[in-house]
C-alpha positions as protocol buffer text, in pm:
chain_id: "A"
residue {
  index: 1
  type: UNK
  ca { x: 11443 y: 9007 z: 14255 }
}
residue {
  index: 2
  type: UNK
  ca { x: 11180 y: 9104 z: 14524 }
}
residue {
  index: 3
  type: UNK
  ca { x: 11319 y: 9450 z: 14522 }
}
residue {
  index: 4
  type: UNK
  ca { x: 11266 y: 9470 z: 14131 }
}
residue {
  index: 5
  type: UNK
  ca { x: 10940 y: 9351 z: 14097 }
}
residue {
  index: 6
  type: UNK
  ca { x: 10826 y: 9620 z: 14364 }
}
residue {
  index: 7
  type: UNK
  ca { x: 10969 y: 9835 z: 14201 }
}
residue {
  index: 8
  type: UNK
  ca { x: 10768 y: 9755 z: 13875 }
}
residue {
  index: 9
  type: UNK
  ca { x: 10478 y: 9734 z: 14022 }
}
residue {
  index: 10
  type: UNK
  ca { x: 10509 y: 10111 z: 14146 }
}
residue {
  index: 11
  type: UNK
  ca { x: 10632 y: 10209 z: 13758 }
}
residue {
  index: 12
  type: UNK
  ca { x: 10286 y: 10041 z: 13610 }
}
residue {
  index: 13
  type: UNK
  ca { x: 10056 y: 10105 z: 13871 }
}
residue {
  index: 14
  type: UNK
  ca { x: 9987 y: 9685 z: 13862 }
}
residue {
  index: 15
  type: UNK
  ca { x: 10093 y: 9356 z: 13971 }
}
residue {
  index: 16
  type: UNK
  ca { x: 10381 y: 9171 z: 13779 }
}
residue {
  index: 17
  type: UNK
  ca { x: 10360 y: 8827 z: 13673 }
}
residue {
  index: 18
  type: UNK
  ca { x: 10595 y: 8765 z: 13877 }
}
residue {
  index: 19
  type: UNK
  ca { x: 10755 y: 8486 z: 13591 }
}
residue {
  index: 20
  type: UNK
  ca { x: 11085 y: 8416 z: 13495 }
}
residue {
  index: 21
  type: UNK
  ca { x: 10985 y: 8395 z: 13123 }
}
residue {
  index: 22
  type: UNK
  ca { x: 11141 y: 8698 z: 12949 }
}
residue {
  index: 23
  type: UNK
  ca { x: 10825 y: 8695 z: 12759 }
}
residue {
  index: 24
  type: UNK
  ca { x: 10632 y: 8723 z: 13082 }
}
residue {
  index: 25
  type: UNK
  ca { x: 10875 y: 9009 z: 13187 }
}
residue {
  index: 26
  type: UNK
  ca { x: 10783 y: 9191 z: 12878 }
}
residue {
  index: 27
  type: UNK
  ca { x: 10458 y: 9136 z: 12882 }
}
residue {
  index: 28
  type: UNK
  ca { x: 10536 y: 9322 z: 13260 }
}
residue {
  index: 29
  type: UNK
  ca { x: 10666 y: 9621 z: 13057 }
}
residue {
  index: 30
  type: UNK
  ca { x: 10437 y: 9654 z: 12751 }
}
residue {
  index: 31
  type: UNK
  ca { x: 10131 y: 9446 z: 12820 }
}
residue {
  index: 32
  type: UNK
  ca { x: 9909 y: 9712 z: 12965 }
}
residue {
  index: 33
  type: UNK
  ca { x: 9629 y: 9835 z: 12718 }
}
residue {
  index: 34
  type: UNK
  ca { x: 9716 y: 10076 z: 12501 }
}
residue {
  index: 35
  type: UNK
  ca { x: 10078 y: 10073 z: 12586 }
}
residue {
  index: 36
  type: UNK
  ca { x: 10201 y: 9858 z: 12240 }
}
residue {
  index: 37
  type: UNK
  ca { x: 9951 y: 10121 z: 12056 }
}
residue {
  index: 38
  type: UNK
  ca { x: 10131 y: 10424 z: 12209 }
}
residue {
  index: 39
  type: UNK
  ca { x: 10449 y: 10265 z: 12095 }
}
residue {
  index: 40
  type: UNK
  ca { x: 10303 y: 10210 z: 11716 }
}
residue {
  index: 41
  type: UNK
  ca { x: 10229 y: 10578 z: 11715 }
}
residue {
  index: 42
  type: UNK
  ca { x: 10557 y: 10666 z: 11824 }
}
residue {
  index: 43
  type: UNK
  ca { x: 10747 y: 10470 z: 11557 }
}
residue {
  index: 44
  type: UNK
  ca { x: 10725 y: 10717 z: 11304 }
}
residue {
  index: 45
  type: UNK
  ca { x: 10936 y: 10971 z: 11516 }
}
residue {
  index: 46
  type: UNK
  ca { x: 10840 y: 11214 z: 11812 }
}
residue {
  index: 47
  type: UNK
  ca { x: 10517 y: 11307 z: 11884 }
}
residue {
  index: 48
  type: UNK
  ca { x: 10361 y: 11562 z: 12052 }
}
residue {
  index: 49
  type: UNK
  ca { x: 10026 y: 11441 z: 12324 }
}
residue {
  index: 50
  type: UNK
  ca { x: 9817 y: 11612 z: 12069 }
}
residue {
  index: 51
  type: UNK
  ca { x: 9923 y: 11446 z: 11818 }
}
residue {
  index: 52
  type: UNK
  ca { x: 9899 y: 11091 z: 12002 }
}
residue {
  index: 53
  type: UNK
  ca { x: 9535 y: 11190 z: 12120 }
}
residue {
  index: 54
  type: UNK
  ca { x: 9474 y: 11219 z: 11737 }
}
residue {
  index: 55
  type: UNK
  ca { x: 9608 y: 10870 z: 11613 }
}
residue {
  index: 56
  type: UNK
  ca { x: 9449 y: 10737 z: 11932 }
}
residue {
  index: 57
  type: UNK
  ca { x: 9092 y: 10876 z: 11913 }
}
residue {
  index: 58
  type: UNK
  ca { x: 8926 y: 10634 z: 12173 }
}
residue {
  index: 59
  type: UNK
  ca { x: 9195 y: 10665 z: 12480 }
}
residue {
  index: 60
  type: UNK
  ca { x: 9078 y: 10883 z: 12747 }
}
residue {
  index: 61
  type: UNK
  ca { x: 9375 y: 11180 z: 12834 }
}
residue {
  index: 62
  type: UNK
  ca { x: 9391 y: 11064 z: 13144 }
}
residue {
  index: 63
  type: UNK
  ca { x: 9486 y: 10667 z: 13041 }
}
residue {
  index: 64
  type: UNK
  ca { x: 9690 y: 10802 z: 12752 }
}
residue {
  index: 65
  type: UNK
  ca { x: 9959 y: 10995 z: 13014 }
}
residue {
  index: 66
  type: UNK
  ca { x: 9963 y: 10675 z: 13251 }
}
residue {
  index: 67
  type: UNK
  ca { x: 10097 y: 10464 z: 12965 }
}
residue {
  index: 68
  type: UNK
  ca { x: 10324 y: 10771 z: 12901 }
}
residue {
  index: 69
  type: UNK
  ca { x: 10438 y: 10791 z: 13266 }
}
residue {
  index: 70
  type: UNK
  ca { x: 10437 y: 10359 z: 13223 }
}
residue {
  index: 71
  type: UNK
  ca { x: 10663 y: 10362 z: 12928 }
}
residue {
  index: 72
  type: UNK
  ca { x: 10899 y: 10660 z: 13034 }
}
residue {
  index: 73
  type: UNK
  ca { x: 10966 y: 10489 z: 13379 }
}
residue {
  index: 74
  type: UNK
  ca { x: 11046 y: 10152 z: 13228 }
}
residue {
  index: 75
  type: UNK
  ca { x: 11313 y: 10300 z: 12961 }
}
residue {
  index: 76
  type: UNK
  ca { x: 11070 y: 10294 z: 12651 }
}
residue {
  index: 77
  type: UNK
  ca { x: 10980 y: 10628 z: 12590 }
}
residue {
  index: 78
  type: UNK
  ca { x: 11145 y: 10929 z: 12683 }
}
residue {
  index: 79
  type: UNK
  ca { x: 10962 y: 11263 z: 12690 }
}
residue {
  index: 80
  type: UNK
  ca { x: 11163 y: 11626 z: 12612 }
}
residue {
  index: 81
  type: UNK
  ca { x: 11145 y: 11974 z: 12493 }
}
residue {
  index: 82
  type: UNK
  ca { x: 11205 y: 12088 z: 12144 }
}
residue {
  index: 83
  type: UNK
  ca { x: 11493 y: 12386 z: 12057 }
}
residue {
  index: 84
  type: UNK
  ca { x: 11295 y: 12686 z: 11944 }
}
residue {
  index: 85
  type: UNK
  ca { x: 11099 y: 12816 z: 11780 }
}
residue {
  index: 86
  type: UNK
  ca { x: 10881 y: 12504 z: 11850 }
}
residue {
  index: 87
  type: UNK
  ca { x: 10977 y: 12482 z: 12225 }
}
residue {
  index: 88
  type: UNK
  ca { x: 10680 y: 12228 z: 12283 }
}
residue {
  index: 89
  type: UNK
  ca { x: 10703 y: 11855 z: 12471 }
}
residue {
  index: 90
  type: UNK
  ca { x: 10751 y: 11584 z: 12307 }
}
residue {
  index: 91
  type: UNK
  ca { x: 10767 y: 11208 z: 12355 }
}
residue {
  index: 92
  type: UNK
  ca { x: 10934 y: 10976 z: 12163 }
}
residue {
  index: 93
  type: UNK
  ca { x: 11073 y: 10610 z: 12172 }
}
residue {
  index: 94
  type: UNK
  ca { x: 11430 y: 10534 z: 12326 }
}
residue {
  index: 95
  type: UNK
  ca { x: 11666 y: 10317 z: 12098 }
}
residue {
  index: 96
  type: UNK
  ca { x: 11542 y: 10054 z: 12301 }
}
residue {
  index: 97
  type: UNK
  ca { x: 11170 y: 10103 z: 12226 }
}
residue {
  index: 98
  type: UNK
  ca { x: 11223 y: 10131 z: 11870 }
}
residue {
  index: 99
  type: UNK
  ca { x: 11315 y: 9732 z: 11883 }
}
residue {
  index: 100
  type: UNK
  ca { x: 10997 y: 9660 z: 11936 }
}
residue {
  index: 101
  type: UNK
  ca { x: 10888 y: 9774 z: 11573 }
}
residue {
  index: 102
  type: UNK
  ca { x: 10956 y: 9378 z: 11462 }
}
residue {
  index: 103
  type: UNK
  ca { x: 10793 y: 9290 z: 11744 }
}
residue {
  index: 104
  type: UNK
  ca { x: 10448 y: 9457 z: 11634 }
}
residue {
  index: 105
  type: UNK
  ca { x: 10523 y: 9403 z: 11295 }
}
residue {
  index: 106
  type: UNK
  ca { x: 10509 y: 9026 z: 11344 }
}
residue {
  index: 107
  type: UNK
  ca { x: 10208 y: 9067 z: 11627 }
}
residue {
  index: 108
  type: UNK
  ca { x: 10015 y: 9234 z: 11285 }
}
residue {
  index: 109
  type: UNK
  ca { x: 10113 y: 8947 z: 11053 }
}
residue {
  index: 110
  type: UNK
  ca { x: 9942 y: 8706 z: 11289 }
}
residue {
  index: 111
  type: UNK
  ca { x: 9642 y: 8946 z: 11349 }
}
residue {
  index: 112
  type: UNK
  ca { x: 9567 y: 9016 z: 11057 }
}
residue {
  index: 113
  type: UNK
  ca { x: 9517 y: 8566 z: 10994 }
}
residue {
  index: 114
  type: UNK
  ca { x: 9228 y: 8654 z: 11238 }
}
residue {
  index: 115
  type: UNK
  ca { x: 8874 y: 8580 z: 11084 }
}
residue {
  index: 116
  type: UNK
  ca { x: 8751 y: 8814 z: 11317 }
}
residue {
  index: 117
  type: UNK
  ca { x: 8968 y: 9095 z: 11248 }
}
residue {
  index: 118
  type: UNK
  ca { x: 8757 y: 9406 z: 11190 }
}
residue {
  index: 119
  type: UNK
  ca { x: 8888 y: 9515 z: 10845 }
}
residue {
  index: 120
  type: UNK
  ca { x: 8593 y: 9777 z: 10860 }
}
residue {
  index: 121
  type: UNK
  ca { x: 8730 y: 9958 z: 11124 }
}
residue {
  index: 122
  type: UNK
  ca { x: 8936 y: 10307 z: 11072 }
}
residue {
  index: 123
  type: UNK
  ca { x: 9337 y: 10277 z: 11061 }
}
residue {
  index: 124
  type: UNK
  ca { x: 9561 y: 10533 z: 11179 }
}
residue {
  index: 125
  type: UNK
  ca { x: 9848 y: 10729 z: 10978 }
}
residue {
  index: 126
  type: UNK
  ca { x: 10100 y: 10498 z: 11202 }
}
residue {
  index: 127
  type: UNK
  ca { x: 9942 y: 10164 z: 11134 }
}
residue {
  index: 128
  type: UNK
  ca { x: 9921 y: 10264 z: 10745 }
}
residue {
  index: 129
  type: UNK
  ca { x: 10282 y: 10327 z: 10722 }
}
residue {
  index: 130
  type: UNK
  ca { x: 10365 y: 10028 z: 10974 }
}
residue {
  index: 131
  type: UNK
  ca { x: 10126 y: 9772 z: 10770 }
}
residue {
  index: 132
  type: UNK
  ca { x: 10295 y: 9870 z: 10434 }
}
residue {
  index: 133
  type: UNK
  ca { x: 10671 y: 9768 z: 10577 }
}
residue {
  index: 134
  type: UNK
  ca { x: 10491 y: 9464 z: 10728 }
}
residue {
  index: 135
  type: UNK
  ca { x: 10292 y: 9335 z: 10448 }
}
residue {
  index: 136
  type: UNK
  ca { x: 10538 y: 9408 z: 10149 }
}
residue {
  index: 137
  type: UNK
  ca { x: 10570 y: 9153 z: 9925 }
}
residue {
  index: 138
  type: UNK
  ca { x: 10960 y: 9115 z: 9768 }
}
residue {
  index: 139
  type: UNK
  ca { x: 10839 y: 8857 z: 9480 }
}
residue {
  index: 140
  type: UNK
  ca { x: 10579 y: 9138 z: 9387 }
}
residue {
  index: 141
  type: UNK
  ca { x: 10878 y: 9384 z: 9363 }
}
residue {
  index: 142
  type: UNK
  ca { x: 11105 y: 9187 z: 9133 }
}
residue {
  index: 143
  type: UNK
  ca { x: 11268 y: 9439 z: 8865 }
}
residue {
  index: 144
  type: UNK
  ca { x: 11106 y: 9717 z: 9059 }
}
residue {
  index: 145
  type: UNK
  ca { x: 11360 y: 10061 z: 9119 }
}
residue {
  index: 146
  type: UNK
  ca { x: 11163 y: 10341 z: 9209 }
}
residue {
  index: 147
  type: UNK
  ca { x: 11141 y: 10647 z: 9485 }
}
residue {
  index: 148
  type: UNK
  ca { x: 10797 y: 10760 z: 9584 }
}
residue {
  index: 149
  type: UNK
  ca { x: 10678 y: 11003 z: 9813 }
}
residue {
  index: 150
  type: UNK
  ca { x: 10351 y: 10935 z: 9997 }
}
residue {
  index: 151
  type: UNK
  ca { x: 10140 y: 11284 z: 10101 }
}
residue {
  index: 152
  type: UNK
  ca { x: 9876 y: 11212 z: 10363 }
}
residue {
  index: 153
  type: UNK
  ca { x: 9737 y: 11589 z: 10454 }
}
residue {
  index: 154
  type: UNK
  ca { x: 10099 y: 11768 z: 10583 }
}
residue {
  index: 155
  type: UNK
  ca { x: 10242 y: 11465 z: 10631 }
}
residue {
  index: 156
  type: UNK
  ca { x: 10564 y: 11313 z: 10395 }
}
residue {
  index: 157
  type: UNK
  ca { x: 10714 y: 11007 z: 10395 }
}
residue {
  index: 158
  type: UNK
  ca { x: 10996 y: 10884 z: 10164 }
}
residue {
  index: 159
  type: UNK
  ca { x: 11006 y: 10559 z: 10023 }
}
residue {
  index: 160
  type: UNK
  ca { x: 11252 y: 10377 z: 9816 }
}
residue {
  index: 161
  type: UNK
  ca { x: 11181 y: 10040 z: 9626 }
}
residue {
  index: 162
  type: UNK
  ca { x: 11471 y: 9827 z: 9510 }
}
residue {
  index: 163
  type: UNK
  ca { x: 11672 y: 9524 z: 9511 }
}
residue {
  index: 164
  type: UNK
  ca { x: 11362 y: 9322 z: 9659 }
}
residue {
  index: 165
  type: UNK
  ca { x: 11344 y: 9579 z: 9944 }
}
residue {
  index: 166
  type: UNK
  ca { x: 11092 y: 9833 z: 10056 }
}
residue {
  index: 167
  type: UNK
  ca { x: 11225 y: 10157 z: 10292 }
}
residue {
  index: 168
  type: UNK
  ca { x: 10989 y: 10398 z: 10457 }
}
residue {
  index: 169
  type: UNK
  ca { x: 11105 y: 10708 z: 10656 }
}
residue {
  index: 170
  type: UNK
  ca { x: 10945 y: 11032 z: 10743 }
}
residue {
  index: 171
  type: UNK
  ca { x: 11037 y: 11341 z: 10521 }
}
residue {
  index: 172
  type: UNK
  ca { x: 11072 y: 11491 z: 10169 }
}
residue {
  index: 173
  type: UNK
  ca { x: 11151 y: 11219 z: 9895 }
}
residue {
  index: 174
  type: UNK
  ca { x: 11415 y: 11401 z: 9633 }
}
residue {
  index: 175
  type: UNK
  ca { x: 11297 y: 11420 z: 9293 }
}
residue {
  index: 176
  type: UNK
  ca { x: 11049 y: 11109 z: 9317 }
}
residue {
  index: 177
  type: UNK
  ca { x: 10923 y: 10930 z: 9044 }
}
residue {
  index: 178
  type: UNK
  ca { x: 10592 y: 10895 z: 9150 }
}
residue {
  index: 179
  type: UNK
  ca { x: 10404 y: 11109 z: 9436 }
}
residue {
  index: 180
  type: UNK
  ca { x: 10053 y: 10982 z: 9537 }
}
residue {
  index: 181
  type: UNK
  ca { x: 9862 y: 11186 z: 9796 }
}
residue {
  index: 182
  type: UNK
  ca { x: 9547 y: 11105 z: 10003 }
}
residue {
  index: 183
  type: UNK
  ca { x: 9377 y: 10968 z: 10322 }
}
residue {
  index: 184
  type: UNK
  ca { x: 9503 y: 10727 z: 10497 }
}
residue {
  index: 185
  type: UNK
  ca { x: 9164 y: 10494 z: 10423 }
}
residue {
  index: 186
  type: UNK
  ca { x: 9191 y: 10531 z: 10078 }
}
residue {
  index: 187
  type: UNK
  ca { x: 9594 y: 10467 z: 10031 }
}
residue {
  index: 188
  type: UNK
  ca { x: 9465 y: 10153 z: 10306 }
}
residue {
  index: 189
  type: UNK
  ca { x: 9220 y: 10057 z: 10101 }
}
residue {
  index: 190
  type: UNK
  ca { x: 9406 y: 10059 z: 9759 }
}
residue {
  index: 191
  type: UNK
  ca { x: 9718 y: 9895 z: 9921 }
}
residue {
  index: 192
  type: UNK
  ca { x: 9555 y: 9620 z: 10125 }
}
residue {
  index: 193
  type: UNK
  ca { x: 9200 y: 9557 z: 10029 }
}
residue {
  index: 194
  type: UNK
  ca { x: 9221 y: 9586 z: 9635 }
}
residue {
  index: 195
  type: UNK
  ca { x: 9038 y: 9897 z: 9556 }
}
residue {
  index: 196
  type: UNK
  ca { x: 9080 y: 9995 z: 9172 }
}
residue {
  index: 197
  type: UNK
  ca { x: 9332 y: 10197 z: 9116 }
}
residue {
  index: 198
  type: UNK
  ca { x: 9186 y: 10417 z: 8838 }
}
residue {
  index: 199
  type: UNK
  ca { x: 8831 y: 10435 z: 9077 }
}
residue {
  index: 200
  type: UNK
  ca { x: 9034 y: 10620 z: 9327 }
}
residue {
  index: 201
  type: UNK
  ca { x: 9214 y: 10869 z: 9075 }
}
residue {
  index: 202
  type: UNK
  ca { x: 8861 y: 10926 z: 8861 }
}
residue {
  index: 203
  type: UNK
  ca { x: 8695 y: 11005 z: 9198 }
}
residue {
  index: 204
  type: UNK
  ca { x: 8958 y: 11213 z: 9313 }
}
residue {
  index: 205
  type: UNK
  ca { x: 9028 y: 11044 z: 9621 }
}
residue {
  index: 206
  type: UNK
  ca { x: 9372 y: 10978 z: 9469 }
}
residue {
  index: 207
  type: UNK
  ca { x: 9611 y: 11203 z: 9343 }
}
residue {
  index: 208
  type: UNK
  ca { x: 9916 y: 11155 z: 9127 }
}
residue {
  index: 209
  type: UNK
  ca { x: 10204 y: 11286 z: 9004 }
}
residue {
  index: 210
  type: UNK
  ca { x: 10494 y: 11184 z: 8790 }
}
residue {
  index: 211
  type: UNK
  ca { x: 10480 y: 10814 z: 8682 }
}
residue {
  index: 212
  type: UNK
  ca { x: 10088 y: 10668 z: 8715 }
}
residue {
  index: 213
  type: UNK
  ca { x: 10236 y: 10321 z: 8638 }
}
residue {
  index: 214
  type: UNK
  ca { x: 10516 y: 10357 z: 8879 }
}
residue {
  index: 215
  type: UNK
  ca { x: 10259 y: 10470 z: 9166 }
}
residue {
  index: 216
  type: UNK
  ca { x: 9997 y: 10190 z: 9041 }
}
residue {
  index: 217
  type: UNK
  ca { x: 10259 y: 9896 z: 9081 }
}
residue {
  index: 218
  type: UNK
  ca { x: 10307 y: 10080 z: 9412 }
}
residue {
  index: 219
  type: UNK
  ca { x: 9969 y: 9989 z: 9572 }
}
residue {
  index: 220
  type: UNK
  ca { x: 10001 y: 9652 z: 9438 }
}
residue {
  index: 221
  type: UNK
  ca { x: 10346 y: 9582 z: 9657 }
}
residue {
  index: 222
  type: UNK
  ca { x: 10171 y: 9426 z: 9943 }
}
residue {
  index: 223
  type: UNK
  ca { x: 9975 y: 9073 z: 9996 }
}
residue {
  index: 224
  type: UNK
  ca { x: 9782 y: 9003 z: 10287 }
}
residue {
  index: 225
  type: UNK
  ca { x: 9807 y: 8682 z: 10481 }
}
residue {
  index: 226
  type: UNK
  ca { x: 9578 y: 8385 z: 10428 }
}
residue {
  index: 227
  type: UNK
  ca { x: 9265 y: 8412 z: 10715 }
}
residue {
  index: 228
  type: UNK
  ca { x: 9321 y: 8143 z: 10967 }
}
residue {
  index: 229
  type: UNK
  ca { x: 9063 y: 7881 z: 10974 }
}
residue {
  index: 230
  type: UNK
  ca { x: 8767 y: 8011 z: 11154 }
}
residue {
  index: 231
  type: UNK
  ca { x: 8596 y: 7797 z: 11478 }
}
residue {
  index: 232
  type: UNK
  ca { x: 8259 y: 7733 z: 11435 }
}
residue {
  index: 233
  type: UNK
  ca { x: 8141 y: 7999 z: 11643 }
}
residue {
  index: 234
  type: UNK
  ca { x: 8221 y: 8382 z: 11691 }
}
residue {
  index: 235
  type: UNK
  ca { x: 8411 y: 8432 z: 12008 }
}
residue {
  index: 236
  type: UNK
  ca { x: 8202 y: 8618 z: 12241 }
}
C-alpha cells in the first residue's frame, strides 16, 4: 500500500489522500484541476493538443501536458500517432476513462442546481454535446422519431431520437431529417436557456435544413434542473 501511494504521488506530481475511500482514491486520480476538464474534451473522440488548447482556452501549455502526462500514467488517457497521411499525436481516453462520462454527466446535473453557476460564461463544443445527453428530457420526446445532424463550423455529429432515447456520436448523420448548423453559444443558448427559435433562424445565427419543425422540437428536448435554494450570502 506504501509502495502504491509513492508511486502515485510520483505519477501526479502531489500528495495522495492517503484514504481508503474509493472515492478518495479517485479523487487521487482525477481530482487535480483541469484533469476532469481534459477528460470532458476527450469524450468526443481523440484529440490532438491543439485542439485541447482550443476547447480549453484558459490552461496554460505547460499545465495542460502535466494533466496529460497525469492522466496517461494513471491508465486514463493514452496518447499515439495517427496512420498517414495525418501522422500527427494524438490523445485520447482509454476504455477505462470513457466511464467516467456518467460520472461528469451527473457532476453537471448537480452543478448546474448551483445559484451561482455562471450561465454567462462561454461553453465549449465538448460541454455542448455533453450537456445535451445530460439534460435530455425523455417525457419531452414522447412520439418523437427523428435523425438530425448537428454542424458546428467542420464539426458533425449524428444524433438519433427515438423510443424515449437521445444518441449523440461524432460523424455524418445519413439522410437526416433535419440538419441545424451554428455556434456552439447559439445551439447552447436555444437548447438550454430558451432563446426563440425563429429569432435565431431570422438573424441567421441558425441555419436549417430539411424539417424546421423536426429541428425546432429538437432544441426543445432538454430541461434544466430546478436552482438549489440559494444561502443568504454569495460565497466568497
Amino acid at each position: 500500500m506504501v509502495a502504491a501511494v509513492a508511486t502515485l504521488e510520483a505519477m501526479a506530481g502531489k500528495r495522495s489522500y492517503d484514504d481508503g475511500c474509493a472515492a478518495a482514491h479517485a479523487l487521487d486520480l482525477v481530482g487535480e484541476r483541469w484533469a476532469l476538464l481534459v477528460v470532458r474534451e476527450l469524450l468526443l473522440g481523440p484529440k490532438r493538443f491543439s485542439d485541447l488548447q482550443a476547447g480549453l482556452p484558459h490552461i496554460s501549455p505547460n499545465v495542460l501536458s502535466q494533466r496529460l502526462k497525469d492522466l496517461e500514467h494513471v491508465g486514463v488517457v493514452r496518447r499515439h500517432r495517427l496512420p498517414p497521411p495525418a501522422a500527427v499525436w494524438v490523445y485520447e481516453l482509454s476504455e477505462w476513462g470513457y466511464e467516467l462520462e456518467p460520472v461528469l454527466q451527473q457532476l453537471g446535473r448537480w452543478g448546474a442546481r448551483s445559484p451561482w453557476r455562471p450561465a454567462e460564461a462561454p461553453i465549449s463544443l465538448a460541454t455542448l454535446v455533453t450537456a445535451m445527453k445530460t439534460m435530455f428530457h425523455p417525457p419531452a420526446a414522447e412520439g418523437l422519431e427523428a435523425t438530425y445532424e448537428l454542424r458546428v463550423g467542420e464539426e458533425r455529429f449524428r444524433v438519433r431520437v427515438a423510443g424515449g432515447a437521445l444518441e449523440i456520436a461524432r460523424g455524418r448523420a445519413e439522410r437526416p431529417d433535419a440538419v441545424l448548423e451554428g455556434d456552439v453559444a447559439t445551439l447552447g443558448a436555444l437548447a438550454f436557456a430558451g432563446q426563440p427559435f425563429a429569432e435565431a433562424v431570422s438573424a441567421g445565427r441558425l441555419l436549417v435544413y430539411g424539417d424546421a419543425e423536426l429541428a425546432r422540437r429538437f432544441l426543445g428536448l432538454f430541461k434544466m434542473p430546478e436552482p438549489a435554494a440559494a444561502p443568504s450570502a454569495r460565497p466568497a
